[in-house]
Structures are given as C-alpha cells and as structure tokens.
N, C-alpha and C positions, 0 to 999 in steps of 0.2 A: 444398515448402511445409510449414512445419510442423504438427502434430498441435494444433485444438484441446483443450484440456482445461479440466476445469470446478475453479474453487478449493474446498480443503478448507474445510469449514467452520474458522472463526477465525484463516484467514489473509490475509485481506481488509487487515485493521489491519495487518499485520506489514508489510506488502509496499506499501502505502499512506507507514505510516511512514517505512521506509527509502526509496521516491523521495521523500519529503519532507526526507531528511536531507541531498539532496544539495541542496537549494534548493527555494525557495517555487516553488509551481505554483498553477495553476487549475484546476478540477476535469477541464477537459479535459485538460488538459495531464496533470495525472496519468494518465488512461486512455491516452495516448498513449505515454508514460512506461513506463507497464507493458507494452504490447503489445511496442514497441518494443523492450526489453531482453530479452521473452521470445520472441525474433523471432516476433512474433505468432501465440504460444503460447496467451497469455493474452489474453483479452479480456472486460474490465469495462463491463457495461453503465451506466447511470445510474441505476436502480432499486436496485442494490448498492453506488453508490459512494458515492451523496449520505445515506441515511440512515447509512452507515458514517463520514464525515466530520463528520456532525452528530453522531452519540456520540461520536467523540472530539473532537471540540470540545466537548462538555457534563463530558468526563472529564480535560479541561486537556491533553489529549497534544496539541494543535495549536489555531494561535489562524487567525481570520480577518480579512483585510480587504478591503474593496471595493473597485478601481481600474479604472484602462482600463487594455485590454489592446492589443499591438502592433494590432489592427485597430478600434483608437477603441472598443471595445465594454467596458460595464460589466461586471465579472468578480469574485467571490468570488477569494484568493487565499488560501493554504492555506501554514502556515509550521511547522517542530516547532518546541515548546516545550521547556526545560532536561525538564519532567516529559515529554516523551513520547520525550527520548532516552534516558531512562530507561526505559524501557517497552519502547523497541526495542530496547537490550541483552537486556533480561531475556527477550523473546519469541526473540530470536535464540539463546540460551544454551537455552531449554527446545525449540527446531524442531532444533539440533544435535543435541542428545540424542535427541529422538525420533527425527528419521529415522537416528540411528544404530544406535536398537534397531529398529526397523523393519528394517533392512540385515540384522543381525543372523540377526532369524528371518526374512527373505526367502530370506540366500545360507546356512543352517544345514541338515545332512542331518539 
C-alpha cells in the first residue's frame, strides 16, 4: 500500500488543473482522479478541493456546469479553460525547476 502524504502548499491547483486537462470531471471524480494516478498516494478531501475549485473558477482557469451524472444525480462539472492551460504550463515550468533545485541540495555533499 502506498505511503499517504499530505500536499505542499500551492499544489492543490497544479494537480487539479492537470486532471482537468485530460477531460471534464466532477468534483468527485476529480478526487478519484487524483488518488487514482498517485496510486492512493494522495488523498483530497472536500474541505481542500471545493474552496480550491471555487478560486479557480473566480480566476478563469476553469469554468463550471451543472448536469446529471452516470447515476442520474445533479453534479457540478469542472472543465479547463484556454486561461488555465495557461496556468498549468507556467505552474508546471516553475515545479520542474523547483524540485530540480530541491534535488540539487537534497543529493549535494
């Protein structure tokens, strides 16, 4: 089983973004999403996901809509917008750099 771990601050959005990039989810489906790929590694509660999806909804990096979901149920859906694939490069471009300087002084005598 894998080691839980708890997310860095500010990478909530990043990681959000990018399962968002592969297709529209629902908030659930996002958390599932994530666990999932970080063979439930990671685990997002909904006290961290929902006010994180609601900034970036207010900051254009993802838009929402309401629909039924495969079990007939009304559901928020969550899609990225032109401005928040922008956002995910540029988050992506500055986590490369860091955790290479991170690497850096980690494996440095």
């Amino acid at each position: 089983m894998a080691r839980k771990c708890d997310l860095l601050q500010g990478t909530l959005d990043m990681l959000v973004l990018r399962v968002l990039s592969r297709g529209e989810l629902h908030g659930w489906g996002i958390t599932q999403k994530l666990e999932q790929l970080s063979k439930s590694a990671l685990q997002v509660d909904e006290g961290s996901l929902y006010p994180a999806l609601y900034r970036m909804e207010d900051k254009g990096w993802i838009e929402a809509e309401w629909r039924v979901t495969e079990n007939n149920r009304r559901a928020k859906y969550y899609a990225l917008t032109r401005q928040g694939r922008k956002q995910l490069e540029a988050e992506e471009e500055d986590w490369n750099r860091m955790t290479a300087i991170i690497a850096q002084v980690m494996h440095s005598t």
